[in-house]
TIBA-986757 format. One record per residue (C-alpha): residue number from 1; residue in one letter; z, x, y. Coordinates in pm, whole numbers, plus 32768, in hexadecimal, padded with zeros to 4 digits. Example, Ala and Ser with C-alpha at 12.3 -4.5 7.8 and 13.67 -1.06 7.14 Angstrom:
BEGIN
<pt nr="1" rest="A" Z="830C" X="84CE" Y="7E3E"/>
<pt nr="2" rest="S" Z="82CA" X="8557" Y="7F96"/>
REM end
This chain:
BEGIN
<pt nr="1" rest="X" Z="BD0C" X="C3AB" Y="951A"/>
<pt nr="2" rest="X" Z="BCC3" X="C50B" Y="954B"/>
<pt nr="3" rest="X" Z="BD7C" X="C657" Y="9585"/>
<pt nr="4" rest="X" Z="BC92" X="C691" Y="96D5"/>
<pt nr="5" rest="X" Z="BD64" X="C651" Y="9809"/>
<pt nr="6" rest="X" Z="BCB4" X="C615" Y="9971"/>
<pt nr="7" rest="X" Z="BD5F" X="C5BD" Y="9A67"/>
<pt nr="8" rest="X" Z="BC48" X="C58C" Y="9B50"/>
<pt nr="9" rest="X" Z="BADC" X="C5F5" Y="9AF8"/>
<pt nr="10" rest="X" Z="B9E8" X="C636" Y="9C29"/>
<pt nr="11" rest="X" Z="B854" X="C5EF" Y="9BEC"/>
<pt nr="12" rest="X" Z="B74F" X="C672" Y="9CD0"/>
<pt nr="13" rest="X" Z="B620" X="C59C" Y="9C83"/>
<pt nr="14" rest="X" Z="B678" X="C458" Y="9BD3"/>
<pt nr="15" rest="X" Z="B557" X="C41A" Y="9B18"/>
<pt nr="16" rest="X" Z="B501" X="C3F9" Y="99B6"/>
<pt nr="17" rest="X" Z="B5B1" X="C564" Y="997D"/>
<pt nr="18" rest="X" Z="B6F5" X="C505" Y="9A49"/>
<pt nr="19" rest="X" Z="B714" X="C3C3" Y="9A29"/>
<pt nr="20" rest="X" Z="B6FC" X="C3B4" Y="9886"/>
<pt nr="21" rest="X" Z="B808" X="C4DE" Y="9893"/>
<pt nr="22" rest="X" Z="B8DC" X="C416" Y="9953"/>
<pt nr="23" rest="X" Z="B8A6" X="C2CE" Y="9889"/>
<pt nr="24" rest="X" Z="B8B6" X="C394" Y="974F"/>
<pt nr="25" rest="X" Z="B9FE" X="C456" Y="97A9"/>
<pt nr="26" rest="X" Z="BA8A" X="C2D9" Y="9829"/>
<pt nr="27" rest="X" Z="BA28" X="C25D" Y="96D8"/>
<pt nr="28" rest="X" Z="BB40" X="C375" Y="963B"/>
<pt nr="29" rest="X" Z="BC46" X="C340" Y="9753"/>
<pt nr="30" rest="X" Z="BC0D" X="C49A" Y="97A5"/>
<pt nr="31" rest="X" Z="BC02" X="C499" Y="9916"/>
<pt nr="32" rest="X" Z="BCDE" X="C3D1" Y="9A02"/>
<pt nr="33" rest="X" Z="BBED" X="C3DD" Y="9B4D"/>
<pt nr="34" rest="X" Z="BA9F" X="C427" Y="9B88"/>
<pt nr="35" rest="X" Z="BA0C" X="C43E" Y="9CF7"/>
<pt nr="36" rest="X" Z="B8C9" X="C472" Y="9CF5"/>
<pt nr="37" rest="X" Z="B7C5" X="C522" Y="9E3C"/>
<pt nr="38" rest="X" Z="B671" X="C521" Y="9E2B"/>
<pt nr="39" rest="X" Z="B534" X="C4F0" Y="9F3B"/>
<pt nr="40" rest="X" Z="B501" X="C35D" Y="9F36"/>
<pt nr="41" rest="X" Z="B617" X="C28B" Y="9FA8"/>
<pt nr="42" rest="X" Z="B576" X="C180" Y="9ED5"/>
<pt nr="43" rest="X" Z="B596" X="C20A" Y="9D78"/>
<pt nr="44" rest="X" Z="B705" X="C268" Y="9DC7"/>
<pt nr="45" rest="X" Z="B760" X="C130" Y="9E4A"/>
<pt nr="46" rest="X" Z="B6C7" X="C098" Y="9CF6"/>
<pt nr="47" rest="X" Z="B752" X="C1AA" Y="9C23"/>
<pt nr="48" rest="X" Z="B8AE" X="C104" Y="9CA3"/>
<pt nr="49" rest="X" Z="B820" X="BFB2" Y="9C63"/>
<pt nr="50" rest="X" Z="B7F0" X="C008" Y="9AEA"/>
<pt nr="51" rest="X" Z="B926" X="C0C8" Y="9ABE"/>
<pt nr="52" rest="X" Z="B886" X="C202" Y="9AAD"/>
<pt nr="53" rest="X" Z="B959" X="C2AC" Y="9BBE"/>
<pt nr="54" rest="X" Z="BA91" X="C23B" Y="9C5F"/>
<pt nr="55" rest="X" Z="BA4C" X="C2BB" Y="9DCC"/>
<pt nr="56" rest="X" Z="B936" X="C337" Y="9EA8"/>
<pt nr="57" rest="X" Z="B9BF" X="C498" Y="9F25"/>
<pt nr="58" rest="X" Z="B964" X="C4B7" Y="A086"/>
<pt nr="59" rest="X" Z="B934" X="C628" Y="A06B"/>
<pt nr="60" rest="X" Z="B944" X="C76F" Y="9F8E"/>
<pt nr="61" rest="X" Z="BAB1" X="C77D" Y="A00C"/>
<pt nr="62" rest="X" Z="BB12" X="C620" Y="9FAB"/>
<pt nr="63" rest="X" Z="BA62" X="C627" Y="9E7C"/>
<pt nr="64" rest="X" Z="BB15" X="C758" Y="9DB6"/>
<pt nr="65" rest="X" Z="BC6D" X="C701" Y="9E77"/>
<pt nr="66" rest="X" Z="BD54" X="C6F2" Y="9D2B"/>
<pt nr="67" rest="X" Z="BC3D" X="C70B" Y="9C4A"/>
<pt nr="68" rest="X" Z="BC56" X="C817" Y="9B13"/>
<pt nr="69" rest="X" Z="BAEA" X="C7D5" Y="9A72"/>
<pt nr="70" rest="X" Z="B999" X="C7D6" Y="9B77"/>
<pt nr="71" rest="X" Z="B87E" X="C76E" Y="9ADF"/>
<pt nr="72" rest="X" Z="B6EE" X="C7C1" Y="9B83"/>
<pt nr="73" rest="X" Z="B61A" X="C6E5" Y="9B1D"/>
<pt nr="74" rest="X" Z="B4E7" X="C74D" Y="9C19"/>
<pt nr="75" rest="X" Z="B36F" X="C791" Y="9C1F"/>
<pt nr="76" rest="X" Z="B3B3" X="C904" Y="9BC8"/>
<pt nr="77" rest="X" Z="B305" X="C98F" Y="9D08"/>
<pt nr="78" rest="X" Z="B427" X="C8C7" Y="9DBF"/>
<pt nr="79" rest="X" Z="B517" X="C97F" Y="9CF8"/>
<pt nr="80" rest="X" Z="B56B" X="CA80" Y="9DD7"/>
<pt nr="81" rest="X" Z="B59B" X="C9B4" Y="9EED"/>
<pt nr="82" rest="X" Z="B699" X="C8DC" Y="9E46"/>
<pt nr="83" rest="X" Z="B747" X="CA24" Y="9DFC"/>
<pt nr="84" rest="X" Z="B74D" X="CA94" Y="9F1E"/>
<pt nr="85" rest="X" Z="B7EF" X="C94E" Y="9FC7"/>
<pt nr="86" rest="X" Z="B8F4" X="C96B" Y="9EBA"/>
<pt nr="87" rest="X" Z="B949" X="CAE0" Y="9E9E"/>
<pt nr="88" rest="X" Z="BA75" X="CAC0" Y="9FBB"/>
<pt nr="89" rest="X" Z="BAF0" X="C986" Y="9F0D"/>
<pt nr="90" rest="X" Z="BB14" X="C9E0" Y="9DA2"/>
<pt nr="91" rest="X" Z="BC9A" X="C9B5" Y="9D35"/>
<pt nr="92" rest="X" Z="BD06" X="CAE6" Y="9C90"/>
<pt nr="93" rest="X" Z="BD39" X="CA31" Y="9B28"/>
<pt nr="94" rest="X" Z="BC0C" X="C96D" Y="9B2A"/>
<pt nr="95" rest="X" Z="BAE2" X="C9CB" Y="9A33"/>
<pt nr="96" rest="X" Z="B974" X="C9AC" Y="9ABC"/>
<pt nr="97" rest="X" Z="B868" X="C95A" Y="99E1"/>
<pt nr="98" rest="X" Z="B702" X="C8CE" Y="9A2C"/>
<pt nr="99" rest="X" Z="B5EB" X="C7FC" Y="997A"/>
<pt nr="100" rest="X" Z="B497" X="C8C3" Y="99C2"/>
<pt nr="101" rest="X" Z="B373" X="C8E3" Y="98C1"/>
<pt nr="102" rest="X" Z="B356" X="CA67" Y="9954"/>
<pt nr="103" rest="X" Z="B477" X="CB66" Y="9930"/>
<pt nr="104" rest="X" Z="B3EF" X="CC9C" Y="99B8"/>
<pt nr="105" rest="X" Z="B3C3" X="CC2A" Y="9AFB"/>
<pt nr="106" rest="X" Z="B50B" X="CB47" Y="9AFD"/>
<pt nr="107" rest="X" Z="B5C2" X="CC93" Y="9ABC"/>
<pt nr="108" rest="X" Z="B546" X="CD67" Y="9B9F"/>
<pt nr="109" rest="X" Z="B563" X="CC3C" Y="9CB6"/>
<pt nr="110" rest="X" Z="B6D3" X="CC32" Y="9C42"/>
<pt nr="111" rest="X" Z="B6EC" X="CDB3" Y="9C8F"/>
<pt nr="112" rest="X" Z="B672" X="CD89" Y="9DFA"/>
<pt nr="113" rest="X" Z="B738" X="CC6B" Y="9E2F"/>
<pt nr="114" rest="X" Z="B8B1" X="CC67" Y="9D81"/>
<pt nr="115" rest="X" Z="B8F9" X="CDC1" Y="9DD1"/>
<pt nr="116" rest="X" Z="BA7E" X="CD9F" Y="9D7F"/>
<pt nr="117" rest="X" Z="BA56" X="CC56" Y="9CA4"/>
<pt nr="118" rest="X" Z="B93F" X="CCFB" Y="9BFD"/>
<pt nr="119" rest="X" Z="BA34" X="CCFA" Y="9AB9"/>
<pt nr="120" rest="X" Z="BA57" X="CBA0" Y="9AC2"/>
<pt nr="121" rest="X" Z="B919" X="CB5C" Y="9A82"/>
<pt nr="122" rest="X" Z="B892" X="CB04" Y="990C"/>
<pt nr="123" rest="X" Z="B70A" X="CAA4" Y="9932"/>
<pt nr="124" rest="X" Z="B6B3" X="C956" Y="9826"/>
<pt nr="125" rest="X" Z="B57F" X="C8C0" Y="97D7"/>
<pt nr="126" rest="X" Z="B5B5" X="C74E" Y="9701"/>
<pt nr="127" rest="X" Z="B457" X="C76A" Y="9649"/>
<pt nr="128" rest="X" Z="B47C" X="C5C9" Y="966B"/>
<pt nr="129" rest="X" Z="B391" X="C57C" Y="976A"/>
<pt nr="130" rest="X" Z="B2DE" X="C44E" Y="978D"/>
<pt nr="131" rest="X" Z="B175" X="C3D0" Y="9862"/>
<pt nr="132" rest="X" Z="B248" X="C2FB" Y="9945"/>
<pt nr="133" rest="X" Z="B305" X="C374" Y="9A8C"/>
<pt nr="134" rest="X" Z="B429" X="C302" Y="9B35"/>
<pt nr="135" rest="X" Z="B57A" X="C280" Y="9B15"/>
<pt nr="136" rest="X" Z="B4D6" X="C13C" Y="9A89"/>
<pt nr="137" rest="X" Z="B477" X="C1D6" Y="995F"/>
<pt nr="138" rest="X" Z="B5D8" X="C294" Y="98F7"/>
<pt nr="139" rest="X" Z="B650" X="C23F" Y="97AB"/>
<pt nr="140" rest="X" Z="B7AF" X="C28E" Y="9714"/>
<pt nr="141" rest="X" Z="B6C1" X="C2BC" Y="95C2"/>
<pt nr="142" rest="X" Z="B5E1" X="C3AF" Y="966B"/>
<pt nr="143" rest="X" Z="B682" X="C527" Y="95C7"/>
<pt nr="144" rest="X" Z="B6F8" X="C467" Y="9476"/>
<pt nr="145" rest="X" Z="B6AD" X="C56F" Y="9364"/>
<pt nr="146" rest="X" Z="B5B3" X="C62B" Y="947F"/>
<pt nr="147" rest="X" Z="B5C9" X="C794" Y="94AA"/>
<pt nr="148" rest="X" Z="B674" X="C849" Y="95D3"/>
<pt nr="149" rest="X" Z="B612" X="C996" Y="95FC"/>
<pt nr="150" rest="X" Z="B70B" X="CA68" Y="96C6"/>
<pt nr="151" rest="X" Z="B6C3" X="CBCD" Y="977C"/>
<pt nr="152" rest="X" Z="B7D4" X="CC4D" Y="97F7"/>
<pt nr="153" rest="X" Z="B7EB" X="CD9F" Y="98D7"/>
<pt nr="154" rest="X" Z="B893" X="CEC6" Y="9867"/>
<pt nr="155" rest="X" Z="B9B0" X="CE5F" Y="9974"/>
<pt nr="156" rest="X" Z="B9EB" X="CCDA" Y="9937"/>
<pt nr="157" rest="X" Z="BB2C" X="CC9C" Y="98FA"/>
<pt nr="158" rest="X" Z="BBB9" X="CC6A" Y="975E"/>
<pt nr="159" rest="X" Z="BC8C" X="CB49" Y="980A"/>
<pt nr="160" rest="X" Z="BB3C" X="CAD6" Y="98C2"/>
<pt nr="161" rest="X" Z="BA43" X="CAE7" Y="97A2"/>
<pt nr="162" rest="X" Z="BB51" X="CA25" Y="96C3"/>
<pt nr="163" rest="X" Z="BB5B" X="C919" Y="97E2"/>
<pt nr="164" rest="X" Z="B9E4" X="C917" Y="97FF"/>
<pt nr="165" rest="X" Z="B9D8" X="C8EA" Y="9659"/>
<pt nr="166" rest="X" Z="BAE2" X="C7DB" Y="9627"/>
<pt nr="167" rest="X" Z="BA1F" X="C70B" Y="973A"/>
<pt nr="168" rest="X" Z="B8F5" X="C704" Y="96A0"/>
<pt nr="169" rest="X" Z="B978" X="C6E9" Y="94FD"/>
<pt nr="170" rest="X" Z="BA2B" X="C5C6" Y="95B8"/>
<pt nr="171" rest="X" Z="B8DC" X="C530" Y="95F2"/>
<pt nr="172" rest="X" Z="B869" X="C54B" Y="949C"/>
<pt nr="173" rest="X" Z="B7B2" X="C677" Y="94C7"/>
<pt nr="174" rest="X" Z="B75C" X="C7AC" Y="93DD"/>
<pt nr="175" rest="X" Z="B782" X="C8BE" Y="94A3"/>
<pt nr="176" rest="X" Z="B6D7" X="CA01" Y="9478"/>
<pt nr="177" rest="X" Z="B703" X="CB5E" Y="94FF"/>
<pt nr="178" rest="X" Z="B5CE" X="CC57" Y="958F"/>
<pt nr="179" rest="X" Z="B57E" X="CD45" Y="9686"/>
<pt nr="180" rest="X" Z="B49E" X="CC98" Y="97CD"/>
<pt nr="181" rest="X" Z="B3A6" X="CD56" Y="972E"/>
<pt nr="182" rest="X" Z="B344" X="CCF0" Y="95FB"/>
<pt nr="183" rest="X" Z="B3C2" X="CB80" Y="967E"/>
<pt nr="184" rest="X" Z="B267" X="CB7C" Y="9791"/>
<pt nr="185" rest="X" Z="B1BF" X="CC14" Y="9673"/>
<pt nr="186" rest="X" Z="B1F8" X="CB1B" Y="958A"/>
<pt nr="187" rest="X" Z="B1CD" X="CA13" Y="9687"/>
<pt nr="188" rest="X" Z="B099" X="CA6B" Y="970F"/>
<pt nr="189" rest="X" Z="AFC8" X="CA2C" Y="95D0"/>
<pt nr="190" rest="X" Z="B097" X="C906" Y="955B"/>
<pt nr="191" rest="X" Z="B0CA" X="C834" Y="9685"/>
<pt nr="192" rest="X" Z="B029" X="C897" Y="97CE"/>
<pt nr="193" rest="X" Z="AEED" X="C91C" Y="9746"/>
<pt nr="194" rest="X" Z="AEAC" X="C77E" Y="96A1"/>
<pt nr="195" rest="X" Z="AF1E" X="C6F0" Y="97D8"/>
<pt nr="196" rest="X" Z="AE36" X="C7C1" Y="98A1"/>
<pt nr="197" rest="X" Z="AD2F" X="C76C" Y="977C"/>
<pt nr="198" rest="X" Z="AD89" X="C605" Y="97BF"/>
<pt nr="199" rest="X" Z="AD6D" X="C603" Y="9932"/>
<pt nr="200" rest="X" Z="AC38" X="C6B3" Y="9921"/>
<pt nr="201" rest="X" Z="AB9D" X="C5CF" Y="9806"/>
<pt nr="202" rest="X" Z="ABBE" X="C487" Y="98E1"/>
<pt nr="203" rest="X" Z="AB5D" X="C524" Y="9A57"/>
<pt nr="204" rest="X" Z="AA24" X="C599" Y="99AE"/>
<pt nr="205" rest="X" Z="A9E8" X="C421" Y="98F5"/>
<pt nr="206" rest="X" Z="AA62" X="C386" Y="9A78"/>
<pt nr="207" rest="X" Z="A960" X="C46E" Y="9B2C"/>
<pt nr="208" rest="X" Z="A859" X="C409" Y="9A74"/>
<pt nr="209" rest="X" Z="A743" X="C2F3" Y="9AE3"/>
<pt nr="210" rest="X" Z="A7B0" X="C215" Y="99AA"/>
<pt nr="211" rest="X" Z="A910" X="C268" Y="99D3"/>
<pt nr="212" rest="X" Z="A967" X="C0F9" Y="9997"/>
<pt nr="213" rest="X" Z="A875" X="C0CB" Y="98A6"/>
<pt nr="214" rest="X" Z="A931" X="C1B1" Y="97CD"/>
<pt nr="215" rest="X" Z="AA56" X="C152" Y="980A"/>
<pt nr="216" rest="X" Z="AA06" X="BFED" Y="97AD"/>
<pt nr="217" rest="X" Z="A9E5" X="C084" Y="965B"/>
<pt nr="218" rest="X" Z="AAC3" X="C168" Y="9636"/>
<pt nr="219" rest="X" Z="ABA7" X="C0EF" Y="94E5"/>
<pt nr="220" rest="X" Z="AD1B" X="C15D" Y="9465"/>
<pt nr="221" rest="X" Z="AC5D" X="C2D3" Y="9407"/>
<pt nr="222" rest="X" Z="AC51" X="C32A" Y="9596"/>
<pt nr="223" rest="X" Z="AD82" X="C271" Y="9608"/>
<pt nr="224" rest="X" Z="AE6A" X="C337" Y="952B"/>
<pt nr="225" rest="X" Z="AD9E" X="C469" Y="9579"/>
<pt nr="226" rest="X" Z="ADDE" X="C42A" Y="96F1"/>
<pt nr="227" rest="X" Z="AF0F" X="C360" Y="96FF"/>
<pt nr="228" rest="X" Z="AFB3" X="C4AF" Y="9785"/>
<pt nr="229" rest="X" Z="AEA0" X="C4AF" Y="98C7"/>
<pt nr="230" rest="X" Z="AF89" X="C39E" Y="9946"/>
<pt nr="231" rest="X" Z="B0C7" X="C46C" Y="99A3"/>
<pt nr="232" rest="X" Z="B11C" X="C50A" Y="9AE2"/>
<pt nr="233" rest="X" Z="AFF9" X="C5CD" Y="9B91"/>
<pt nr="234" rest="X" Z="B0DC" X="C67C" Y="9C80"/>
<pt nr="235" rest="X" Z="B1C8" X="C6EC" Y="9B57"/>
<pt nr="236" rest="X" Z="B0AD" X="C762" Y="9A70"/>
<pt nr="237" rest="X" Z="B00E" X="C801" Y="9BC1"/>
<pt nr="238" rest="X" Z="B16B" X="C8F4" Y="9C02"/>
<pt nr="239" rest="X" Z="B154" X="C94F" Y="9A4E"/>
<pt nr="240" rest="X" Z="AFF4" X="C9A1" Y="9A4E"/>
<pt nr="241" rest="X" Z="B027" X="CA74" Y="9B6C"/>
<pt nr="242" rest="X" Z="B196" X="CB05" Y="9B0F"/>
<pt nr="243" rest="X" Z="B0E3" X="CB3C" Y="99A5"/>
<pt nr="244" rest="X" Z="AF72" X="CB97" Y="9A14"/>
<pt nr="245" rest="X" Z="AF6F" X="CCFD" Y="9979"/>
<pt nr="246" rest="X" Z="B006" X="CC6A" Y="981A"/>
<pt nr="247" rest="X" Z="AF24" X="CB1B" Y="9856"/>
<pt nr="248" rest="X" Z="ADF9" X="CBCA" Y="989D"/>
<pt nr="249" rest="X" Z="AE1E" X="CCA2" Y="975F"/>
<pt nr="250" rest="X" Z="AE1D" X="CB4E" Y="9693"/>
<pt nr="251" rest="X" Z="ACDB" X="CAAA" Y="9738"/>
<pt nr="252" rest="X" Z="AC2D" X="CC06" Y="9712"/>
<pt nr="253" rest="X" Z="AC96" X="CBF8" Y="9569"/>
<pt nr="254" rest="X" Z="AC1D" X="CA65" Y="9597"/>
<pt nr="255" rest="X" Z="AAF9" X="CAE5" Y="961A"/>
<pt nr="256" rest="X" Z="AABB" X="CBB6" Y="950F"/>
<pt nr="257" rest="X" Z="AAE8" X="CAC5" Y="941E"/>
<pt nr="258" rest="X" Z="AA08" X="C9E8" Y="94D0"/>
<pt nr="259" rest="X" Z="A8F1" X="CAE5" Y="94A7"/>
<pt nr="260" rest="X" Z="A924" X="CAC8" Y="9332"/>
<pt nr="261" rest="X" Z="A90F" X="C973" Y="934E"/>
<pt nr="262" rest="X" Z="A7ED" X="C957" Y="942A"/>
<pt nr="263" rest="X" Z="A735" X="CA72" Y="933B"/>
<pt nr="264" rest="X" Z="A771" X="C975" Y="91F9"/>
<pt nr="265" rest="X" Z="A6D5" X="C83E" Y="9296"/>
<pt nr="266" rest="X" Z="A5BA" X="C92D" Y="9316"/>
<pt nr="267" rest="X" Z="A55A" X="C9AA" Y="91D7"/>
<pt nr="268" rest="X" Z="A59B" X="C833" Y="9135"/>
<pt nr="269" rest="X" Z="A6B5" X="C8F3" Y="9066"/>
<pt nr="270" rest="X" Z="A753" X="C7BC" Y="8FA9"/>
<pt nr="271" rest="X" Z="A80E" X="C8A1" Y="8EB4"/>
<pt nr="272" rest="X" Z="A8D0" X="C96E" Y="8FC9"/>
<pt nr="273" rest="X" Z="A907" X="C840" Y="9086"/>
<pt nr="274" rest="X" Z="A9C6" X="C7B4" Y="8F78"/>
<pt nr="275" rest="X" Z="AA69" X="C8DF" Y="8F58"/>
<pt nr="276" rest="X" Z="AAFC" X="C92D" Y="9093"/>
<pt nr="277" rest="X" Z="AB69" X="C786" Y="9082"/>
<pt nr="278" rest="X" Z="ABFB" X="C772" Y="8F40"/>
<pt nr="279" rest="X" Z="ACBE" X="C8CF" Y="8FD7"/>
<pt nr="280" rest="X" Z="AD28" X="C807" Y="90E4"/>
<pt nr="281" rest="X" Z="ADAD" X="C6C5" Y="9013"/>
<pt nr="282" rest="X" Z="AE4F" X="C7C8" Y="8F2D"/>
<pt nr="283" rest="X" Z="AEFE" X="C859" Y="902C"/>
<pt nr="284" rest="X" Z="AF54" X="C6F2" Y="90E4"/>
<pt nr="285" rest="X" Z="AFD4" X="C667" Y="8FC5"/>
<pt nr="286" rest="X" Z="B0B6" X="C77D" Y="8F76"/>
<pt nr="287" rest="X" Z="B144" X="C76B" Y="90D1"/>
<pt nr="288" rest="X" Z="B19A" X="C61E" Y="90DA"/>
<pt nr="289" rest="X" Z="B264" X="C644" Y="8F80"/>
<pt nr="290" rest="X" Z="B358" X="C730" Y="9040"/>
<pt nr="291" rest="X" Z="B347" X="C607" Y="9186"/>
<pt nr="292" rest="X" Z="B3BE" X="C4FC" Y="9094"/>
<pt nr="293" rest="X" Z="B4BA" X="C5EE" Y="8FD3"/>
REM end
């Protein structure tokens, strides 16, 4: 049991996002009814199928009838939209949170949109993700021991940001606070610049004559490397873009490092190649002490 109660919990997108919050918040008999809206008829009817959601809302108004915690779970470029549709219907008590890999952009969509509700709104992003899409792939394990970073505004609510909290410590998650800011910042050289790396690695080895020649070869060294090129395009489309002046900072310091690499192998520089590796494994290594921690 948990301290959390919602009553009814409204998701806009049931996907991997929405769909493991509800399953997760299920899991802690924290919520009592989840109606879910989304764009395919066909993941929300098997989102109800799975017991991910309870009901398919047949509208904004429907949807966030009774309901005290809203949940976006969109492509962030479809953010605003969603906001939009749901500005009118907001109940006064209820908390607003979302689910996007951008923050900047979330918060100033949230500005054009909420206009009164604006201070119900606490902007999330579950650092959980995953390479597969749709309700299919929710799991109730998905933000176990993850971190949640939250950014709220300078007018969200106390009693929203403490709604917005318990729901996500009730799904296992470590939450930590920071300004949208530093959050894209942060992002944008650990997780969209190496899924733009990925997605750029295999188009080039696809585009090539021998394309399936090398992939016939390719061992566990390129899967893992890539295993990220298989998640949503049109998600990682709408973060590059939200993110480009961040993201393009990032693949202009990989470019630079690149150089350095490219000036090693020119020269035949064994010594600084092993350098800059055994720099790399260092730093791995000491990374994936604090993961397992």
């Amino acid at each position: 049991m948990t301290d959390v109660r919602i009553r009814k919990l409204a998701i806009f997108g049931v996907g991997l996002i929405g769909g493991s919050f509800a399953l997760a918040l299920r899991r802690a008999d924290a919520v009592a009814q989840v109606v879910g809206v989304g764009r395919s008829q066909a993941n929300l009817a098997r989102a109800v199928e799975l017991g991910v959601i309870d009901s398919i809302a047949a509208d904004a108004a429907e949807a966030l009838a009774g309901a005290d915690l809203v949940l976006v779970a969109v492509p962030v470029q479809q953010t605003e939209r969603v906001l939009n549709q749901i500005a009118d219907h907001i109940e006064p008590g209820a908390a607003v949170t979302d689910g996007g890999s951008t923050k900047r952009d979330v918060i100033a969509a949230a500005r054009n949109a909420l206009g009164a509700r604006l201070a119900q709104f606490v902007p999330a992003h579950p650092i959980a993700g995953a390479e597969l899409s749709g309700v299919e792939a929710a799991t109730a394990e998905l933000y176990r021991g993850r971190t949640v970073v939250i950014t709220p505004i300078a007018e969200s609510l106390n009693e929203a940001r403490t709604r917005v909290a318990q729901a996500w410590l009730a799904c296992g998650a470590r939450l930590v606070e920071m300004t949208a800011e530093r959050h894209d910042a942060v992002l944008a050289a650990v997780s969209h610049l190496p899924h733009a790396l990925a997605f750029a690695l295999v188009d080039m080895i696809a585009d090539r004559a021998d394309g399936a020649e090398l992939f016939s070869f390719a061992g566990a060294g390129f899967r893992d490397f890539t295993r990220i090129a298989s998640s949503s395009p049109e998600m990682w489309r709408d973060i590059c873009l939200a993110n480009r002046d961040l993201v393009l900072a990032e693949v202009s310091a990989y470019r630079e490092r690149l150089a350095i690499l490219e000036q090693y192998l020119e020269r035949a520089d064994g010594p600084a190649l092993e350098r800059m590796f055994e720099a790399a494994r260092t730093a791995r290594n000491a990374w994936l002490r604090t993961v397992k921690s």
